[in-house]
Legacy VTK file of the C-alpha trace (Angstrom):
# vtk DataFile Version 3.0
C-alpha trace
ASCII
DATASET POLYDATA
POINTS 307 float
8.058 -23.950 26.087
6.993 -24.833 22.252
9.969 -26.002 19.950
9.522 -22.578 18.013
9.703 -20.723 21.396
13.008 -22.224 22.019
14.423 -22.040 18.695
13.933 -18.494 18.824
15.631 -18.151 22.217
18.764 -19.956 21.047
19.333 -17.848 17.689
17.854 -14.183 18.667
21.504 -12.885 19.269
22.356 -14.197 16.057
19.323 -13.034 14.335
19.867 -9.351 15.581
23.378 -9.809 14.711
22.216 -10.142 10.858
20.101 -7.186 11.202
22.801 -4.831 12.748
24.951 -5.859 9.571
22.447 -5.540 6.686
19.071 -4.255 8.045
16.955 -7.196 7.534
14.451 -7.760 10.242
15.910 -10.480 13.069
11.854 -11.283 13.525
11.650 -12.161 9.587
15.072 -13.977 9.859
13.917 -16.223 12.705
10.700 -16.890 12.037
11.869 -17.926 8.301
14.360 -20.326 10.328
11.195 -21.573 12.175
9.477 -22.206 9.394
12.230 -23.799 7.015
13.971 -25.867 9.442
10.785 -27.075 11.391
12.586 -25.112 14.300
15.916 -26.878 14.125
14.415 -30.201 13.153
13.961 -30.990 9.877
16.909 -33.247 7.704
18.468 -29.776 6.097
19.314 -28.588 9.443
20.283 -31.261 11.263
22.508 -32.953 8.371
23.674 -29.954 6.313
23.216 -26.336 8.993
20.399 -25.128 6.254
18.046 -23.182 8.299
16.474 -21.497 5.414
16.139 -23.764 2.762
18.687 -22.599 0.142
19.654 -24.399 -2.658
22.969 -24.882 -4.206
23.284 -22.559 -7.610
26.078 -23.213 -10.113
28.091 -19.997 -8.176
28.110 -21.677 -4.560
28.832 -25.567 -6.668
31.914 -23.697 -8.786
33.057 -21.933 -5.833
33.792 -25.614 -4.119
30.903 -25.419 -2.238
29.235 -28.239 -0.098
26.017 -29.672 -0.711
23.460 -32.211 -0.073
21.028 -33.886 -2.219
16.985 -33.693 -1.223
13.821 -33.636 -2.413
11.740 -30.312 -2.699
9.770 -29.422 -5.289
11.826 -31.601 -7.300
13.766 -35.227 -6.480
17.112 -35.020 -6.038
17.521 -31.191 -5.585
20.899 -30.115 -4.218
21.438 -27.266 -1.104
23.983 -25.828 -0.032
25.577 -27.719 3.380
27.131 -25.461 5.970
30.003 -26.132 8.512
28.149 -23.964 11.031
24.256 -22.605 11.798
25.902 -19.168 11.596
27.420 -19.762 7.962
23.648 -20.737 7.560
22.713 -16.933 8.916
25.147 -15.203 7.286
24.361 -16.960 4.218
20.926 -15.988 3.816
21.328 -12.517 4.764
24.270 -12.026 2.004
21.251 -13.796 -0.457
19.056 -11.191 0.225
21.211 -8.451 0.228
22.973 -9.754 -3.229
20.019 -10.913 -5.336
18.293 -8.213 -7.143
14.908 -9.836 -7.074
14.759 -8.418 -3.463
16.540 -5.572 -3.509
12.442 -4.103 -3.035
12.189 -5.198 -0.151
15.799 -3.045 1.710
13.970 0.382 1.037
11.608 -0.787 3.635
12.034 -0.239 7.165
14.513 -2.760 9.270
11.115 -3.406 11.614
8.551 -3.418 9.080
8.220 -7.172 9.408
4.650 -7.174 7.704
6.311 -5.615 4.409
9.026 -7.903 4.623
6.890 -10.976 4.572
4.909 -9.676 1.725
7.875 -9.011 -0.303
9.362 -12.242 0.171
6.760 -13.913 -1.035
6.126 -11.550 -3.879
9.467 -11.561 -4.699
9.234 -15.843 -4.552
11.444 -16.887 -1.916
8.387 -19.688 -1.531
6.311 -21.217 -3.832
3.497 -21.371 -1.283
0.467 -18.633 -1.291
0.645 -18.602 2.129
4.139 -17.804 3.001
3.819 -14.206 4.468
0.457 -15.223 6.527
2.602 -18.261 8.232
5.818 -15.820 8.771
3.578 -13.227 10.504
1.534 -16.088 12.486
5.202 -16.929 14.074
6.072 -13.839 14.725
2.901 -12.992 16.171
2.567 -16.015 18.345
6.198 -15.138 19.694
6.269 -11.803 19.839
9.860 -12.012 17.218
9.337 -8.195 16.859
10.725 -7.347 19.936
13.564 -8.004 18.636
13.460 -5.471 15.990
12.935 -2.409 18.070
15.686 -3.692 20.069
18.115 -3.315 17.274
16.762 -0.385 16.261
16.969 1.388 19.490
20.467 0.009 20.200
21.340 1.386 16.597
19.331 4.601 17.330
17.255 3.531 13.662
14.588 5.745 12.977
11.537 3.629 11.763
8.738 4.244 9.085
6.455 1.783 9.685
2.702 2.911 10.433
3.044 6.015 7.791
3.870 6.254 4.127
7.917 6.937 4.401
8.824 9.536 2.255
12.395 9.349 0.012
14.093 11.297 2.450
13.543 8.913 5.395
14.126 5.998 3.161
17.586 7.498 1.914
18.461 8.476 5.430
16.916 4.922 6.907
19.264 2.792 4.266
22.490 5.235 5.007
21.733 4.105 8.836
21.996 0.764 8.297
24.905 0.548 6.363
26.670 2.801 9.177
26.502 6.035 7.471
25.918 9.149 9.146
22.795 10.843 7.489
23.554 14.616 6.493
21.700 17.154 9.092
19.292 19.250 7.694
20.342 22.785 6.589
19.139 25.410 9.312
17.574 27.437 5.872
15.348 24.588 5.063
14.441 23.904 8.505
13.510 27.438 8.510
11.544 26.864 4.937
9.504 24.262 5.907
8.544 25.943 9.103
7.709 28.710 7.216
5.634 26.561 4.842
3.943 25.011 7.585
2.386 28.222 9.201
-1.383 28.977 8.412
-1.846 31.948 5.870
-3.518 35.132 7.960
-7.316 35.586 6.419
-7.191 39.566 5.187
-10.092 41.975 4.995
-11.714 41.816 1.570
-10.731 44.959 -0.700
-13.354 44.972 -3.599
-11.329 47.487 -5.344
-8.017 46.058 -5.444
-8.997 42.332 -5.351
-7.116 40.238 -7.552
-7.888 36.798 -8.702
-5.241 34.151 -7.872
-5.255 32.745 -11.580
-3.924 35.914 -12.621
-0.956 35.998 -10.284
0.909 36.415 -13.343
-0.650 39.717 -14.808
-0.063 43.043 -13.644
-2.447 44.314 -11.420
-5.096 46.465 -12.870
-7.344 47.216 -9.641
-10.221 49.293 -11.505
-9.653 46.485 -14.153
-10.192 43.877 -11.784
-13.203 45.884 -10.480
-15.055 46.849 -13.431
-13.924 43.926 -15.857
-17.393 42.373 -15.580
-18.073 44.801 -18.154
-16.525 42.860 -20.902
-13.499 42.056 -22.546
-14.043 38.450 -22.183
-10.429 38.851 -20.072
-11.529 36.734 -17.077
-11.159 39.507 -15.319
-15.236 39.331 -14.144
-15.903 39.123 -10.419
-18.306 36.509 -9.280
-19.154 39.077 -5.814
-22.358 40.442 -6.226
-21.554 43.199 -4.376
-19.080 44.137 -7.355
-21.382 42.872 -9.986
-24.152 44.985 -8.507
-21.755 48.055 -8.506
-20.402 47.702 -11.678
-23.934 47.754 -13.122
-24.689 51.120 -11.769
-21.688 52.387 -12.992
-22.062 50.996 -16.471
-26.264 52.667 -16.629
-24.630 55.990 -15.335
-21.743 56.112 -17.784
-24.325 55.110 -20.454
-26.439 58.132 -20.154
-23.824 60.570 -19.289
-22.204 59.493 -22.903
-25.661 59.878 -24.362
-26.545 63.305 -22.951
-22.671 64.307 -23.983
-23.915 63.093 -27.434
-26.891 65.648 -27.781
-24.770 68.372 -26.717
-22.421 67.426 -29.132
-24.702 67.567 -31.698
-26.277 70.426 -31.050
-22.970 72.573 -31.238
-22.377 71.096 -34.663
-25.498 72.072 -35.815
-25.319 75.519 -35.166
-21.159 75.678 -36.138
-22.476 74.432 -39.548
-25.158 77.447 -39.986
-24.404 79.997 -42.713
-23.649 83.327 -40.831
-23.979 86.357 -42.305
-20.994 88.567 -42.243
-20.946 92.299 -40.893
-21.020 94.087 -44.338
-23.240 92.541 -45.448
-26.053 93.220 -42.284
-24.719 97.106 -43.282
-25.927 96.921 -46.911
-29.287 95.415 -46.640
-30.089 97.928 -43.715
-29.401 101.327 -46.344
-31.543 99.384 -48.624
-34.481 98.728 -46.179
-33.711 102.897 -45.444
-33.627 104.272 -48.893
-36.904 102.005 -49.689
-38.802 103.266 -46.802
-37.884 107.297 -47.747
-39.123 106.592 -51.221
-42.804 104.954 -50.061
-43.129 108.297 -47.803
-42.410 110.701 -51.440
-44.669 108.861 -53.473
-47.802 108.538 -51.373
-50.274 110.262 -53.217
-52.390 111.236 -49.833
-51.435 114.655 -48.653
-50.563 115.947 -45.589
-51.664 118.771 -43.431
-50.577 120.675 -40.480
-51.792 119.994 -37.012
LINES 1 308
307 0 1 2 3 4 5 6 7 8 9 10 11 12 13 14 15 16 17 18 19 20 21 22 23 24 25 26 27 28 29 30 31 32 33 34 35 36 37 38 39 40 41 42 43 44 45 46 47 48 49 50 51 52 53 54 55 56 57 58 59 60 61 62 63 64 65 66 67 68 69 70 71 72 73 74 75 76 77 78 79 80 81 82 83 84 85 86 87 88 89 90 91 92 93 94 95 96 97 98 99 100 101 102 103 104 105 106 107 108 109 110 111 112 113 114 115 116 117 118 119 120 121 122 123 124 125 126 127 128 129 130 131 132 133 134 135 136 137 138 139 140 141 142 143 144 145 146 147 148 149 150 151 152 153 154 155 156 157 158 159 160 161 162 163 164 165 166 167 168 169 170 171 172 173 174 175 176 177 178 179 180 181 182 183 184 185 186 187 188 189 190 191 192 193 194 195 196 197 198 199 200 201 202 203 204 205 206 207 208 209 210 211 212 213 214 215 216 217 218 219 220 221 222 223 224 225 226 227 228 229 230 231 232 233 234 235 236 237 238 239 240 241 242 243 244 245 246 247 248 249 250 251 252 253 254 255 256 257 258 259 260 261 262 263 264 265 266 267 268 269 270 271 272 273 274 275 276 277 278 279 280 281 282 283 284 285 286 287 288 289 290 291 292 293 294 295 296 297 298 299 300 301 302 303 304 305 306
């Protein structure tokens, strides 16, 4: 059995304790314990209970707390000293959990131990490059994550990890692992979304009373919709060619019937504007024709005779 092998083995329980408490992966906890304490081995550990390598800030020195001196990045660094490997634990779960710079990385899910990693290193727990791709090589070679889906089935944890997690199962997620109860769904939205969910029926196409979806907010004008190819510029034109080749015929009919309509129109003005003679006056000038013809018959000078 490798040292990390064992090291895991002695502080799972405490690991998954951590995670019950404030939702931080017990895979990412022990395999950052691995990796800071050279599985139990290094000086921190052994002389001070530091497991994860964190110094002493001017809160933990004012607050009486213990510390030893050691060289990191810098000489003479201070960390904080522990009186047990679970203060150690506790410790760096209530830095997480406290420090804004990773308050990222709790809207993840409690097994997503690939996010986790990522975010620590983002968030720079580590100064090295290759912090998340040596957590997740522990892990890996260690199988650590079976630790998370045994905290998250104990603690009946719903997880998002293999699917883009949407706000709702983040804000119910984060409200599980700080003991809440999430709030059950209303039976109306249940309903809603089901509704939502169900494929729209295809209808038969009605070319007369067809009406574009961009105009949902327009009354509907069916013969308007039909004919509007015609042109008012409305957007009311139909891009069928059934309709377009309808409303063609019907636009060369109505086109001659208005013309023919036209001529007849004009012909009745034509005549309504013709002087008419009136009745007296058709009397007169028929005893003038009269008179004119008796008085050619007196004056002929050829004479008649009897037959």
């Amino acid at each position: 059995m490798s040292k990390a092998s064992d090291y895991a083995d002695r502080y799972a329980e405490a690991a998954m304790e951590q995670m019950r408490k404030y939702g931080i992966p017990a895979s990412v906890t022990l395999a950052q314990g691995i990796l800071e304490s050279a599985s139990g081995q290094s000086e921190l550990s052994r002389k001070g209970n530091n497991h994860f390598g964190i110094k002493a800030t001017k809160t933990w020195l004012d607050g009486g707390g213990r510390y030893l001196v050691y060289t990191d990045d810098k000489p003479n660094e201070k960390f904080c000293q522990y009186a047990s490997v679970a203060d150690s634990y506790e410790h760096h779960s209530l830095f997480l959990r406290g420090n804004r710079r990773y308050a990222n990385l709790f809207e993840l899910s409690p097994d997503d131990y690939v996010g986790w990693t990522r975010g620590l290193q983002a968030d720079g727990y580590a100064t090295s490059q290759q912090y998340a791709a040596s957590l997740q090589s522990i892990i890996k070679a260690n199988g650590l994550d079976r630790y998370d889906r045994q905290v998250m089935q104990e603690k009946g944890w719903k997880s998002t990890v293999g699917r883009t997690a949407t706000t709702a199962d983040l804000a119910a997620n984060s409200k599980a692992v700080l003991g809440e109860q999430p709030a059950e769904a209303r039976p109306e939205q249940a309903q809603e979304e089901k509704q939502e969910a169900q494929p729209e029926t295809p209808k038969e196409k009605d070319y007369f009373n067809t009406i574009r979806a961009e105009d949902e907010g327009q009354a509907a004008d069916p013969w308007r919709n039909f004919f509007g190819m015609l042109g008012d510029g409305g957007g009311y034109a139909s891009a069928d060619p059934v309709v377009e080749l309808a409303s063609t015929l019907f636009a060369t009919l109505m086109a001659v019937a208005i013309q023919i309509d036209g001529m007849g129109e004009a012909q009745e003005i034509r005549q309504a504007e013709a002087p008419q003679a009136s009745v007296s006056e058709a009397d007169a000038l028929a005893s003038k024709n009269f008179e004119a013809g008796m008085n050619s018959m007196n004056n002929n000078p050829i004479k008649r005779t009897r037959s």
